[in-house]
N, C-alpha and C positions, 0 to 999 in steps of 0.2 A: 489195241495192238495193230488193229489193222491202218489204222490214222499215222503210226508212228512210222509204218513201212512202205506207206506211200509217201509220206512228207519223202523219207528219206532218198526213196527213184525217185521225186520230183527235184530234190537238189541234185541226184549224180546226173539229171539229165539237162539242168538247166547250167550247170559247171561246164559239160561236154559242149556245149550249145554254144555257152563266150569262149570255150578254149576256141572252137574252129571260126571264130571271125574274123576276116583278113582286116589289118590293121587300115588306116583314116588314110583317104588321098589328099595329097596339098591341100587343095580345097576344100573340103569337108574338115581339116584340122584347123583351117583360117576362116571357118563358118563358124566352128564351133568357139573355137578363141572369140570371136565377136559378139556372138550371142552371150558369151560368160562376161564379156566385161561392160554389154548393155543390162544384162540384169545387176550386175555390182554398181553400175550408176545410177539406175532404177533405186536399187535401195538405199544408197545417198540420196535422193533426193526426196523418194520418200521419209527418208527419216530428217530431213529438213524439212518437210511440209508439217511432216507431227511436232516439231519444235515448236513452228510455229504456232502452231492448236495449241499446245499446251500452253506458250507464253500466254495467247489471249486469256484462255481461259484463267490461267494463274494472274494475271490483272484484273479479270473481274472481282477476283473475289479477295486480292490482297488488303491489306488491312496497312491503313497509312502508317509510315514511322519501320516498315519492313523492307528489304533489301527487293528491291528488283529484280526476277529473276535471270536467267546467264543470257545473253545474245546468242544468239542463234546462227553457226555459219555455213551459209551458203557454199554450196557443190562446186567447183568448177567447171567451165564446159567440158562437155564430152569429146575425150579424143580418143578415135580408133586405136587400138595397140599395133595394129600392122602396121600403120606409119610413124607412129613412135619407137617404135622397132627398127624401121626403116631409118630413122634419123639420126640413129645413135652411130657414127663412125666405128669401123673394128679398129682395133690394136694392129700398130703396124709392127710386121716383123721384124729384128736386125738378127744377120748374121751374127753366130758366138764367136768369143773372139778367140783364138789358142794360144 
């Protein structure tokens, strides 16, 4: 009992604790957006490096007269989202007509 009535103050105090956070400065929100999408490049590219592992090893041990297994494709280079962002033009306005 006494386990279930501390969990419980420990979530109303941890809830009170993210209400009062002042929200991200430019900066810190263009920190954080960079850092999200070098880790999602990271794992492209990890997960093209374990392709590759696996193709070898799946050629050592394929058995003549078997398919080949799939090609492997390569990550593209990494581009910052702030400048792809940057590069996309807005939509220009036209006055409505009456």
């Amino acid at each position: 009992m006494k386990k279930i009535i501390a969990f419980t103050l420990c979530s109303f105090a941890t809830t009170v604790a993210f209400a009062a956070l002042p929200p991200l400065t430019p900066e810190a929100q263009e920190a954080a957006t960079m850092a999200k999408a070098k880790s999602a490049y990271g794992d492209k590219v990890g997960a093209y490096k374990l392709c590759l592992a696996q193709n070898k090893v799946a050629d050592q041990f394929r058995v003549s007269g078997t398919p080949a297994p799939a090609a492997c494709v390569a990550p593209p280079p990494f581009v910052a989202p702030v400048a792809a962002a940057a590069a996309v033009p807005a939509p220009a306005v036209t006055p409505a007509a009456k």
